[in-house]
TIMARZA-979972 format. One line per field, with one value per residue (C-alpha): residue number from 1; residue in three letters; x, z, y. Coordinates in nm, 3 decimals. Layout:
<nodes>
i: NUM; ...
aa: ALA; ...
px: X; ...
pz: Z; ...
py: Y; ...
</nodes>
This chain:
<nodes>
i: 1; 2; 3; 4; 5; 6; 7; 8; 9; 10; 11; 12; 13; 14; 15; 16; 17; 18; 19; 20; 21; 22; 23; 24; 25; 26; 27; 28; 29; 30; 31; 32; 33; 34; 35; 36; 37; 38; 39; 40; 41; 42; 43; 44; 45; 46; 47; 48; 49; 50; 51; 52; 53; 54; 55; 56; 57; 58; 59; 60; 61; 62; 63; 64; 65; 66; 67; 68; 69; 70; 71; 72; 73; 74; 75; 76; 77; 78; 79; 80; 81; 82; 83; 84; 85; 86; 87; 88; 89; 90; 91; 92; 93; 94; 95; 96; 97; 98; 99; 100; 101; 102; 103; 104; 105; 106; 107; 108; 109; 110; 111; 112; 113; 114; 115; 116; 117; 118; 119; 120; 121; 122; 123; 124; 125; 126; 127; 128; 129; 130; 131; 132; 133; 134; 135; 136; 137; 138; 139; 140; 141; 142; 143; 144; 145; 146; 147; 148; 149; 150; 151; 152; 153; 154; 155; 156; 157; 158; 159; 160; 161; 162; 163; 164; 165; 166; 167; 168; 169; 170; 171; 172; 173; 174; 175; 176; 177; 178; 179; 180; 181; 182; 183; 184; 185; 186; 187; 188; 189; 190; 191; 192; 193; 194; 195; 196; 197; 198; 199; 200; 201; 202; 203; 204; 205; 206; 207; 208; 209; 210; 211; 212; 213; 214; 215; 216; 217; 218; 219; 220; 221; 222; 223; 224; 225; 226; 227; 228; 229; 230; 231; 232; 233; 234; 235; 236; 237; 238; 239; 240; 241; 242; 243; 244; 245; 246; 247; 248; 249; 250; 251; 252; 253; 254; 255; 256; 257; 258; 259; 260; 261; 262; 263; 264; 265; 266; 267; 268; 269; 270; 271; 272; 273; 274; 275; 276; 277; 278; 279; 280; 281; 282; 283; 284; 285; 286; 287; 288; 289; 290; 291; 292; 293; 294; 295; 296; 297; 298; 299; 300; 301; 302; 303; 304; 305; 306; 307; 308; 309; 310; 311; 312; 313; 314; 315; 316; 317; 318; 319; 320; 321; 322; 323; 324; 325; 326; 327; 328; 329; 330; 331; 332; 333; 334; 335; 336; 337; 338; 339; 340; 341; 342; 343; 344; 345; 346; 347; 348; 349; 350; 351; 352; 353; 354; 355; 356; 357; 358; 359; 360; 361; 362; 363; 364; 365; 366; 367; 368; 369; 370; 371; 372; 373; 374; 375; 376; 377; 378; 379; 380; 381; 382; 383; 384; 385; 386; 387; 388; 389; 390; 391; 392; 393; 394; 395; 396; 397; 398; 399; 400; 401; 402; 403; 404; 405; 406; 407; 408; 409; 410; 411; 412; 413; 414; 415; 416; 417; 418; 419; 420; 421; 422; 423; 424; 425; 426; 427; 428; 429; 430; 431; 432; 433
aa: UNK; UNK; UNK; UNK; UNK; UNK; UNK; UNK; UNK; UNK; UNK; UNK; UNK; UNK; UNK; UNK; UNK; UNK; UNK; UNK; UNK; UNK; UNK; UNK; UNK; UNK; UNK; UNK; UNK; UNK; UNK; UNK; UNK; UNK; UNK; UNK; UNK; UNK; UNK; UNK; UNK; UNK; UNK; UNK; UNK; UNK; UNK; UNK; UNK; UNK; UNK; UNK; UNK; UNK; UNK; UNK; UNK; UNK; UNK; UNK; UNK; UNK; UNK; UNK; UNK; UNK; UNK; UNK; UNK; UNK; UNK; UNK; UNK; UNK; UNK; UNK; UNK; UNK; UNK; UNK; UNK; UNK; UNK; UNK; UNK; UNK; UNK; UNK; UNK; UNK; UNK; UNK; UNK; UNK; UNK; UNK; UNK; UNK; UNK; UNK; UNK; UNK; UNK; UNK; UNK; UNK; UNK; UNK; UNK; UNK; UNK; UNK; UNK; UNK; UNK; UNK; UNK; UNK; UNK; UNK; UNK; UNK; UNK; UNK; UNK; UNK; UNK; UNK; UNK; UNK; UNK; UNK; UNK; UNK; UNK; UNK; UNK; UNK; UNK; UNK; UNK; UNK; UNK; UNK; UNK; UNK; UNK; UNK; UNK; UNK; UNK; UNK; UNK; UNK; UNK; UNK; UNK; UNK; UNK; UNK; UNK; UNK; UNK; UNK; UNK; UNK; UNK; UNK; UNK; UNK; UNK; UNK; UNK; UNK; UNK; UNK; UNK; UNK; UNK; UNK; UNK; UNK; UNK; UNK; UNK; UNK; UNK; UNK; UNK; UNK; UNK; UNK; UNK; UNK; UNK; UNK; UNK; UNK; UNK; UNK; UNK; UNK; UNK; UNK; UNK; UNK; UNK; UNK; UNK; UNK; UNK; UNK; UNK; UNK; UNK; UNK; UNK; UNK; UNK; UNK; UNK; UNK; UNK; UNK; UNK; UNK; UNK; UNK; UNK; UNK; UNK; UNK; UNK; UNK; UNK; UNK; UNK; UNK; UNK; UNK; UNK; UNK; UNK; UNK; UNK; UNK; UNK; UNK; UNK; UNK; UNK; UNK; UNK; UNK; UNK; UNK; UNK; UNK; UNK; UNK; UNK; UNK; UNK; UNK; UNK; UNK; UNK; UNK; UNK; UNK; UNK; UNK; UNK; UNK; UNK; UNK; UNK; UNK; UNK; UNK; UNK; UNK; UNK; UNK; UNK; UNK; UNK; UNK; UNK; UNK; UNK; UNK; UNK; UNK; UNK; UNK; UNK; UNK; UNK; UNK; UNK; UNK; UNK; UNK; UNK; UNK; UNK; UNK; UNK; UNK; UNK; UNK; UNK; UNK; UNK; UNK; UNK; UNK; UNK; UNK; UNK; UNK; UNK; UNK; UNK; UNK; UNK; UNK; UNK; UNK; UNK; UNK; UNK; UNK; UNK; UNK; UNK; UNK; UNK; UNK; UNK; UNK; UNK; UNK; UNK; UNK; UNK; UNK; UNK; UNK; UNK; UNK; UNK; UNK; UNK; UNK; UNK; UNK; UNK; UNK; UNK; UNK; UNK; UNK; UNK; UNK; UNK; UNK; UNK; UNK; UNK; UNK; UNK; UNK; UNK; UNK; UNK; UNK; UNK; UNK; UNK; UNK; UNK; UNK; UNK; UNK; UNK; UNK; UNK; UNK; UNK; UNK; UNK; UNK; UNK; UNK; UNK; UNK; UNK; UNK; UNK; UNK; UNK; UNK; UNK; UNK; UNK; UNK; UNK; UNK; UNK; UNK; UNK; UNK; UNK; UNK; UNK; UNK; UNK; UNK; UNK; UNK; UNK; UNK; UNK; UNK; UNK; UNK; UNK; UNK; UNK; UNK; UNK
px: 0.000; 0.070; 0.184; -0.132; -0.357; -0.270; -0.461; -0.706; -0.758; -0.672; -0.968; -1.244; -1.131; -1.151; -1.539; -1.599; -1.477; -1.671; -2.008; -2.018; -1.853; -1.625; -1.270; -1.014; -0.818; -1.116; -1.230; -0.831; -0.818; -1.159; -1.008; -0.687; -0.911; -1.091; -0.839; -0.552; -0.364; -0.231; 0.096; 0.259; 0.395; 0.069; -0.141; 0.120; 0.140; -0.240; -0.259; -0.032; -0.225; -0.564; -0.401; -0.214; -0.544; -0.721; -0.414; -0.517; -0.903; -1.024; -0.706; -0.725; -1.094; -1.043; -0.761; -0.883; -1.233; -1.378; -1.521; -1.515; -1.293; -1.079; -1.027; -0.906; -0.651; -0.515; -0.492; -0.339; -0.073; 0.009; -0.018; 0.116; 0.350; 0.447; 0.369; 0.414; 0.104; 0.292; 0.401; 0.029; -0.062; 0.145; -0.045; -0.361; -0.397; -0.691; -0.550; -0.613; -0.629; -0.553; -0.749; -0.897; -0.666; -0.689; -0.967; -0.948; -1.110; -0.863; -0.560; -0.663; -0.711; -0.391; -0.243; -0.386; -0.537; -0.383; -0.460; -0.308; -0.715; -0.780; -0.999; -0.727; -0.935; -0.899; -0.551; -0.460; -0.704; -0.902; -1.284; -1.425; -1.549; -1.224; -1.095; -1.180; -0.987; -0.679; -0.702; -0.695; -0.346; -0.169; -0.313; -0.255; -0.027; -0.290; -0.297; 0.070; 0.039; -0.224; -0.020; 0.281; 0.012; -0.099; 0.268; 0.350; 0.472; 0.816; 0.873; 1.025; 1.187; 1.276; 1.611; 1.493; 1.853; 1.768; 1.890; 2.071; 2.186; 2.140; 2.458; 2.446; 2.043; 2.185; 2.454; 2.191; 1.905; 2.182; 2.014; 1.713; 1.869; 1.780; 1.890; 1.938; 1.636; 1.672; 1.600; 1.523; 1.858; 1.745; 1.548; 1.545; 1.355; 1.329; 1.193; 0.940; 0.834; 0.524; 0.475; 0.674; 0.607; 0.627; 1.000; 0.911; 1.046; 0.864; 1.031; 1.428; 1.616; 1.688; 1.263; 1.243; 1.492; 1.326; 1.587; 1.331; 1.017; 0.818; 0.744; 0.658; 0.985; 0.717; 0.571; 0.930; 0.977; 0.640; 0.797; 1.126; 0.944; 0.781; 1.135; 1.054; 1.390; 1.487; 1.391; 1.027; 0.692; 0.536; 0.137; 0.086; -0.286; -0.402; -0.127; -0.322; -0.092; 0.215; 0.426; 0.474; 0.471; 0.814; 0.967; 0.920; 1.082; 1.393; 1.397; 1.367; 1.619; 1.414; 1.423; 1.166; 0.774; 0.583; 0.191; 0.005; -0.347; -0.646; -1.033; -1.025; -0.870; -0.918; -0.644; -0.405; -0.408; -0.081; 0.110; 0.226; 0.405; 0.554; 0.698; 0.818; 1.031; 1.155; 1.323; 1.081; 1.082; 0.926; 0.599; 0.313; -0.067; -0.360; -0.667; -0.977; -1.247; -1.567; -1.644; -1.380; -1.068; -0.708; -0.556; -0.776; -0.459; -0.265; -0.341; -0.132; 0.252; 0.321; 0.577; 0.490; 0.111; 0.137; -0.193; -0.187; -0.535; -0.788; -0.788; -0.905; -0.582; -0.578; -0.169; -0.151; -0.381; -0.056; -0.078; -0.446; -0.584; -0.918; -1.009; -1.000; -1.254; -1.485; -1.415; -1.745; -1.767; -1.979; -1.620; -1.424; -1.682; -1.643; -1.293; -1.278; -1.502; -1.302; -0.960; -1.147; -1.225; -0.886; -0.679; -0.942; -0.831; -0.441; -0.472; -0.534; -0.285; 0.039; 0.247; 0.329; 0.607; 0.537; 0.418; 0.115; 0.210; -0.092; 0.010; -0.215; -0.194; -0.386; -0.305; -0.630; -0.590; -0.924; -0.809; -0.442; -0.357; -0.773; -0.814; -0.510; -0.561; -0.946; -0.754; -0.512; -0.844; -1.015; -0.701; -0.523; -0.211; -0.116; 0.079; 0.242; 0.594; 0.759; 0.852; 1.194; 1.270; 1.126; 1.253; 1.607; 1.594; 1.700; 2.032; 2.225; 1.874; 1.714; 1.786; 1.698; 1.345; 1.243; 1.314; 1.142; 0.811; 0.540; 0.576; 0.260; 0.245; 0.090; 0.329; 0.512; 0.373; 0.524; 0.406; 0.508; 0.589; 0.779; 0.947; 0.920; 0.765; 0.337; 0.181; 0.193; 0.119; 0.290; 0.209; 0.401; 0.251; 0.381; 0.177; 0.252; 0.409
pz: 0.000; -0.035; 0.177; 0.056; 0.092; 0.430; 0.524; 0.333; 0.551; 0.843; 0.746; 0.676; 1.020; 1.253; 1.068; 1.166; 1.557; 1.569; 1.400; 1.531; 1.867; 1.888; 2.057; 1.812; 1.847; 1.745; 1.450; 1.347; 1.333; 1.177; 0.933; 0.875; 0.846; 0.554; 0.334; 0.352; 0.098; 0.329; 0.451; 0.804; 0.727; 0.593; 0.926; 1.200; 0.947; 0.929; 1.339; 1.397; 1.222; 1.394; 1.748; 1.732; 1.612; 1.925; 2.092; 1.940; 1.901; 2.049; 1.986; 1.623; 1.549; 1.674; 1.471; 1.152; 1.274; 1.193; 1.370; 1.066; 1.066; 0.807; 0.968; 1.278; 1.066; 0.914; 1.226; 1.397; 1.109; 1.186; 1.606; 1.657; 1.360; 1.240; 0.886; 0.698; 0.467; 0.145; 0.227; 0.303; -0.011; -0.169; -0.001; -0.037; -0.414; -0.518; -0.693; -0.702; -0.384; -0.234; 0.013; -0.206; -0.226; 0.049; 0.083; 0.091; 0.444; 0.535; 0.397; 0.563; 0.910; 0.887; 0.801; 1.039; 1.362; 1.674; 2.029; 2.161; 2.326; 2.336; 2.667; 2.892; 2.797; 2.467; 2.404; 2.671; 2.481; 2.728; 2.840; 2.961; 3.290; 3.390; 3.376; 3.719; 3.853; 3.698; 3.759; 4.137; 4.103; 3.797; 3.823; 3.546; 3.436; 3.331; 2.971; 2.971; 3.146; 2.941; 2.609; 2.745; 2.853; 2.493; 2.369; 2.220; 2.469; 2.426; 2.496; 2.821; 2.934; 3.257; 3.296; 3.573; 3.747; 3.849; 3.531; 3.390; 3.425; 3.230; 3.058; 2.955; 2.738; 2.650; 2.460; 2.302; 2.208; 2.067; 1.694; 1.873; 2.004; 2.347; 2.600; 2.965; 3.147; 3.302; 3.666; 3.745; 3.726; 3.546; 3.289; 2.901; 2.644; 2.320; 2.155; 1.844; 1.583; 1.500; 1.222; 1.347; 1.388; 1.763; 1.735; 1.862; 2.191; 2.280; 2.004; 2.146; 2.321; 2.625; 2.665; 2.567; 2.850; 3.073; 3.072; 2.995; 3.086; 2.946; 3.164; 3.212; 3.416; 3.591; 3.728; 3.741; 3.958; 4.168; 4.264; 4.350; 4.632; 4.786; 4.926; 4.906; 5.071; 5.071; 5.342; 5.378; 5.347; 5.065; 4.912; 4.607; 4.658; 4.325; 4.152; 3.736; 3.538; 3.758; 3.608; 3.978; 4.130; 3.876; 3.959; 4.357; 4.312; 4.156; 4.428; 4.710; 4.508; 4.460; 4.928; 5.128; 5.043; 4.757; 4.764; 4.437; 4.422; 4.283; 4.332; 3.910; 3.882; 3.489; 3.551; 3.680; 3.431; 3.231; 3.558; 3.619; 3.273; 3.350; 3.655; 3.552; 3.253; 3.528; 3.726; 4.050; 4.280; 4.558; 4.445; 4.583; 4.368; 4.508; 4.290; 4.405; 4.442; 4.529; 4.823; 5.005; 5.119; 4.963; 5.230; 5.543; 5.685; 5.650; 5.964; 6.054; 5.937; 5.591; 5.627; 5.323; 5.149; 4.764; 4.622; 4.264; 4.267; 4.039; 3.909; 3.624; 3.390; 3.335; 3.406; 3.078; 2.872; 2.625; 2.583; 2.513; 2.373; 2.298; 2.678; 2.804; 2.559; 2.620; 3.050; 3.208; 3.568; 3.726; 3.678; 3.900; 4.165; 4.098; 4.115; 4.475; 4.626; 4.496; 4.659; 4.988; 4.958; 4.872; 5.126; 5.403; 5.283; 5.331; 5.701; 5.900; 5.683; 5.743; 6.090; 6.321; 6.186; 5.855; 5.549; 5.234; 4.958; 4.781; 4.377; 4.105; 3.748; 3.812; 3.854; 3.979; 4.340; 4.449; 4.370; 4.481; 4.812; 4.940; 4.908; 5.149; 5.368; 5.420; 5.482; 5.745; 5.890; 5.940; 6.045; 6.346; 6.337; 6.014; 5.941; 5.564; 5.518; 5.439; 5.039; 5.101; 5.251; 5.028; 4.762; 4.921; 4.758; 4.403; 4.566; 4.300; 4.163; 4.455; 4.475; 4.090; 4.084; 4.393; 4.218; 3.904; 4.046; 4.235; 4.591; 4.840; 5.184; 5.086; 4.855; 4.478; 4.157; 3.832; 3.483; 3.100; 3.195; 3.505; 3.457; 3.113; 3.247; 3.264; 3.546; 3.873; 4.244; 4.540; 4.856; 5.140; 5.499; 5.807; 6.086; 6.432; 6.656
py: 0.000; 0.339; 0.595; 0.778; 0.475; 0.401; 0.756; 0.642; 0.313; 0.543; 0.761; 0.493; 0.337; 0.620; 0.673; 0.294; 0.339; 0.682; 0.525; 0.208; 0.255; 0.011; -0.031; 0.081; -0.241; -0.479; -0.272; -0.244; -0.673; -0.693; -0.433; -0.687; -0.970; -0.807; -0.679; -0.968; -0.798; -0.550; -0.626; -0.638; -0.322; -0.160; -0.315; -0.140; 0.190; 0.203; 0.115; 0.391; 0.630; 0.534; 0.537; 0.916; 1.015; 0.917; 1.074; 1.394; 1.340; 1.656; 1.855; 1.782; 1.883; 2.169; 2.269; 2.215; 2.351; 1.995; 1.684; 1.435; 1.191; 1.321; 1.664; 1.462; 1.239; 1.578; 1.790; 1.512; 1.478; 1.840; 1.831; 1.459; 1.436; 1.776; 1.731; 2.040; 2.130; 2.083; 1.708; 1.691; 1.803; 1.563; 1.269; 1.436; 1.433; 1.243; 1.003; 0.611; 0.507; 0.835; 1.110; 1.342; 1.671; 1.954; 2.189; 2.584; 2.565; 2.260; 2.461; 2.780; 2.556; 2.472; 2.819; 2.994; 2.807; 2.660; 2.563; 2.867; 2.956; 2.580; 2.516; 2.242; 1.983; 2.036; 2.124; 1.782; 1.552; 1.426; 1.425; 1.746; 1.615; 1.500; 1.846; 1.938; 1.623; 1.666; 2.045; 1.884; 1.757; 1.957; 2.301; 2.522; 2.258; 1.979; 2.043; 1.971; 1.680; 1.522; 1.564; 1.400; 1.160; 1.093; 1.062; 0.708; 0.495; 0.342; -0.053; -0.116; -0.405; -0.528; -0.770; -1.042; -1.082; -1.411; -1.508; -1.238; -0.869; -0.556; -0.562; -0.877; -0.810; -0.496; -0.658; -0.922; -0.685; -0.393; -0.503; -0.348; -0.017; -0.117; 0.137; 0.142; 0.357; 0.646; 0.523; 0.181; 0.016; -0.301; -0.191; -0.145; 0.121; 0.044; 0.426; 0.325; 0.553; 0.615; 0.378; 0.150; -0.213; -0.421; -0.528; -0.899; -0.897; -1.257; -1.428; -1.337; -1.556; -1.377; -1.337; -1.711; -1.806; -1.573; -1.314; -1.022; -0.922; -0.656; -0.371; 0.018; 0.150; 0.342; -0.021; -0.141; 0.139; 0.096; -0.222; -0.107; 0.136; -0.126; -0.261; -0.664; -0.788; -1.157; -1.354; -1.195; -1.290; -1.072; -1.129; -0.975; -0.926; -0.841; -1.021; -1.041; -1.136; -1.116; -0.830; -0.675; -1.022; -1.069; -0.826; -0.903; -1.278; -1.098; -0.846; -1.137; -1.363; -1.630; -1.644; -1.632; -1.668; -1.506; -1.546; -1.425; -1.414; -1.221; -1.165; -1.232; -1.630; -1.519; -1.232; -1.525; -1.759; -1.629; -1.606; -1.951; -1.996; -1.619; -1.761; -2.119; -1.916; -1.641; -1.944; -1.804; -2.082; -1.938; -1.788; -1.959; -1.892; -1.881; -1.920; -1.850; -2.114; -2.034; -1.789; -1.944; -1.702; -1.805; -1.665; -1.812; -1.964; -1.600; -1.372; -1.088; -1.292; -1.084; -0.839; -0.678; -0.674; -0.535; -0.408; -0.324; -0.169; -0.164; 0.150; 0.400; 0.374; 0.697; 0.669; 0.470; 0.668; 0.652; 0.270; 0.288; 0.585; 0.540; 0.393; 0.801; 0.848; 0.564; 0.630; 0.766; 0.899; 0.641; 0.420; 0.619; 0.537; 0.190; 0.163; 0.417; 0.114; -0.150; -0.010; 0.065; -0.305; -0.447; -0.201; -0.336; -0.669; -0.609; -0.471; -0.838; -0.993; -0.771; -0.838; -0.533; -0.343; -0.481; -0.268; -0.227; -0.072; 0.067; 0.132; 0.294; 0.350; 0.642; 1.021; 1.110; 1.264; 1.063; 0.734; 0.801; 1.068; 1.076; 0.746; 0.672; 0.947; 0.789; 0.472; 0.594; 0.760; 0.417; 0.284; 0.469; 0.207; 0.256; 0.518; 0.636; 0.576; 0.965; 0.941; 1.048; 0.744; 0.492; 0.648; 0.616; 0.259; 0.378; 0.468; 0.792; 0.814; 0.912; 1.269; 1.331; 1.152; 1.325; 1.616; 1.521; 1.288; 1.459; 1.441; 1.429; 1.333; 1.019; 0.920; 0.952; 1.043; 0.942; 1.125; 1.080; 1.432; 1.434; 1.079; 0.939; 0.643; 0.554; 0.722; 0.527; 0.623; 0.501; 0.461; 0.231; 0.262; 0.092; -0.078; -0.017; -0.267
</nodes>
């Protein structure tokens, strides 16, 4: 396909997600499935195109003055990609195949609009009801935040040192331009471009032999914080598909006891092959069965209780674009009752003197900061661990990311912005005893 046909595609998809109202990633494999002659290449060129535009959705309309689905593909071409007008016209030229060429009110958009008066909702790309939330913890800032947060995401890796170490898969993925991150000290990024395709990691060796995992340095990070040391008892209590719980086992090396579990047995079903190719040996999962508790025998023994809460996602808005458009308010309450319930859950099973560690994907201040400090309220012996000294754990790094996350006296904020990584919350507090 054409470069020129490939906006074409672009266009006729974004019309199908905005008519039908469907998720962007089913109506971009139904779209595969129809028109086999498109070619690896064409499919993640095509993808790429539909994705930045849901990056820029709101951004982009009102650049070019438009709401159609072609304005959007062109004003996002200009915001997301920086495509002068004459390239544009170039693609644009009605031929076979081809977008039909630019109008006068589409060249005059592009001349002479921009989102210098664009409302913050608008110039962040992101629904206007959530403006008054992220107003909450940004400030005048929020628009800034939200177009970092509708950036492509790069790939991140994370080397598991039980079986390796970072210089090692740095030398083996070098064909891949994998370079250390900027914080957590065992991790990989791998920067895409915006058409480009997903570089394979799973079939590599090093992933294969459970060298490498995939994950967010922000997550790698989250983990990090929660100081698992060897020798402990830890419960991952909302363990899915075990990314955290990973990156725990290499943290404990492979000594003392790791117990995954979830309310959602469907959400653990990848994590036993995860572990068996990680070389964890002491991670112990708990499925759920029935209404019975898979932690009955566990009462007040865990030095350290993880929760990886349900949560909004609006911290990895950048990963999936279109789920900020399709989130509605009654889900926020949803997920505020669901993290009362799991943090209730942790508070029997952690020892005196031991620790929870409460983690988000989330920068909303309700789901993050109130929703501890209503925690701490119902629970007199707990008490939040200051920041400065969890963060003391990343060792050199320590001064710089408290300089760069956001600091609250709940806990640390991570950004695209502020960190490069997804946007996680933190949160360790310490029982008394």
């Amino acid at each position: 396909m054409t470069p020129a046909a490939r906006l074409s595609a672009a266009i006729e998809l974004i019309d199908t997600i905005e008519r039908d109202r469907v998720p962007a990633a089913k109506a971009l494999k139904e779209w595969g499935t129809a028109h086999r002659f498109a070619g690896s290449g064409d499919r993640a060129a095509i993808a790429g195109l539909v994705w930045d535009v849901l990056r820029r959705y709101a951004s982009s309309a009102f650049l070019m003055d438009s709401d159609t689905a072609r304005a959007r593909l062109i004003g996002m071409l200009r915001l997301e990609r920086n495509m002068d007008t004459a390239t544009m016209e170039a693609l644009f030229d009605g031929g076979r195949f081809a977008p039909a060429p630019l109008t006068a009110a589409e060249q005059a958009a592009l001349s002479h609009r921009s989102l210098k008066d664009a409302p913050a909702a608008i110039a962040g790309d992101y629904p206007d009801w959530l403006d008054s939330h992220l107003a909450k913890v940004f400030g005048e800032d929020r628009a800034a935040e939200a177009v970092a947060m509708a950036s492509r995401a790069p790939l991140d890796l994370r080397v598991n040192t039980l079986k390796s170490n970072r210089d090692k898969v740095l030398k083996a993925l070098a064909h891949l331009h994998a370079k250390p991150t900027q914080w957590s000290p065992n991790g990989l990024r791998i920067e895409l471009s915006a058409d480009a395709r997903n570089p394979g990691i799973q079939a590599e060796e090093d992933f294969i032999k459970g060298g490498v995992e995939v994950q967010d340095e922000g997550s790698q990070l989250a983990a990090l914080l929660t100081a698992a040391k060897p020798g402990e008892q830890v419960i991952d209590l909302c363990a899915g598909a075990g990314g955290k719980t990973l990156a725990l086992a290499a943290m404990m090396q492979g000594k003392g006891r790791l117990i995954a579990t979830d309310s959602d047995k469907r959400q653990l079903v990848p994590i036993h092959e995860r572990l068996s190719r990680a070389g964890v040996h002491n991670a112990d999962v708990r499925t759920p069965k029935g209404e019975a508790d898979p932690l009955a025998d566990i009462s007040g023994t865990a030095d350290l209780v993880v929760i990886d809460a349900p949560c909004t996602g609006t911290g990895t808005w950048r990963r999936n674009p279109d789920a900020k458009w399709r989130m509605r308010p009654g889900a926020l309450e949803v997920r505020l009752k669901d993290q009362a319930e799991v943090l209730e859950r942790s508070v029997p099973l952690v020892k005196a003197g031991g620790r929870i560690a409460y983690i988000t994907c989330s920068v909303l201040a309700e789901e993050n900061g109130e929703q501890v400090r209503a925690f701490v309220g119902r629970h007199p012996e707990l008490a939040v661990v200051p920041p400065e000294q969890t963060a003391s754990v990343l060792w050199d790094k320590a001064e710089a990311f408290a300089q760069a996350a956001l600091q609250s006296d709940e806990g640390w904020l991570m950004t695209p912005r502020r960190t490069g990584t997804d946007g996680f919350f933190v949160s360790v507090l310490r029982k008394a005893g």
